[in-house]
Structures are given as structure tokens and as C-alpha cells.
C-alpha positions in Angstrom: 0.0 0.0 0.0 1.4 3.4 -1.2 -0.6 5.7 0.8 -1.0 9.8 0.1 -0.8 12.2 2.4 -3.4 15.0 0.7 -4.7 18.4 1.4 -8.1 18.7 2.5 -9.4 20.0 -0.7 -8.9 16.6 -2.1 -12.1 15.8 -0.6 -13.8 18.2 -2.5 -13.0 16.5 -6.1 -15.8 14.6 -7.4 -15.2 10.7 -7.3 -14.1 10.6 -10.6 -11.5 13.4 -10.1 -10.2 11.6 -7.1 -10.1 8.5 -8.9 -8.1 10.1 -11.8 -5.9 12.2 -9.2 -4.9 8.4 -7.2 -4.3 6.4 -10.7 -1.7 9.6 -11.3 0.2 9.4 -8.5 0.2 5.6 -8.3 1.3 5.8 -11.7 4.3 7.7 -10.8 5.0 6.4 -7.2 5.2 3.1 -9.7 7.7 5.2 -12.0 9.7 6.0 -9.2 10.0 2.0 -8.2 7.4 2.0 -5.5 5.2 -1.4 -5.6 1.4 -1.5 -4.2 -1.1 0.1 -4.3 -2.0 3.6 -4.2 -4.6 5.3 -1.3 -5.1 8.7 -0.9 -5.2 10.0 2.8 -6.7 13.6 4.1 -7.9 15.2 7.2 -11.2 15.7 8.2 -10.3 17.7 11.2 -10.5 16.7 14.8 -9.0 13.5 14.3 -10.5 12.5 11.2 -9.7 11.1 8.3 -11.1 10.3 4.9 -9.5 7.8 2.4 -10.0 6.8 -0.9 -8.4 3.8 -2.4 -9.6 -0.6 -2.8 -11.6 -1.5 -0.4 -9.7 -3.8 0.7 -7.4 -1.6 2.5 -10.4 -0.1 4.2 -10.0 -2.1 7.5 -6.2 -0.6 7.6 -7.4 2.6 6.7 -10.2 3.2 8.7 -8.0 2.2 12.2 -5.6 5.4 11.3 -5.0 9.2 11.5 -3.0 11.7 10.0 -0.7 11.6 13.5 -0.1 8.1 12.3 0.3 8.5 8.7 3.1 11.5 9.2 4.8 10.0 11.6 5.4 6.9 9.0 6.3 9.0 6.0 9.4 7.0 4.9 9.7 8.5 1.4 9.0 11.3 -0.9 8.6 11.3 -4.6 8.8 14.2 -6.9 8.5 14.5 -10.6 
């Protein structure tokens, strides 16, 4: 799992924009020799936080908040 820390606005995009913005940057996390699969991550405010990405990474993703996603950062890609 290749998960995206995003801006809140993310959350604004229609579903088909976020869909389109998450096969982009799995496309170049990919490029950049990154393997899995890509989930976007934002915050909802007060300890909240909305994902998009397979369903099945929804029992990860729904145990987690942005505290926990920073804190495990391990790699930046830029293009």
C-alpha cells in the first residue's frame, strides 16, 4: 500500500477526479519503483480522516489518523 498524504481539498473532487488524481500518483509512485497500491489519505479535522483507495485496504485505513500516517512517512517522490 502506497498511501498519500493530501490536502483537505482533495475531498472536494468529485469521485471521478479523485479516482483520476490516485491512478496519477500511483502511476508515478510506480515510476519512481514504489510497488502496491495507491490510497489517498486527508484530514477531516479533529481526528479525522477520509480515504480513498480498494476496499480492501479499508479495514487498515479506517484504524488510522493523520498523526499516524506523518509520523510513518518513509519517502517522498517528486517528478
Amino acid at each position: 500500500m502506497i498511501i498519500f498524504p493530501l490536502t483537505p481539498e482533495f475531498g472536494n473532487l468529485s469521485g471521478a477526479d479523485q479516482d483520476r488524481e490516485l491512478a496519477f500518483l500511483g502511476s508515478r509512485a510506480n515510476s519512481a519503483g514504489l510497488r502496491g497500491v495507491a490510497v489517498a489519505v486527508w484530514d477531516l479535522g479533529m481526528g479525522r480522516v477520509a480515504f480513498r483507495g480498494p476496499v480492501s485496504c479499508y479495514p487498515f485505513l479506517s484504524g488510522i489518523n493523520m498523526r499516524f500516517v506523518m509520523a510513518n512517512v518513509n519517502r517522498e517522490i517528486s517528478w
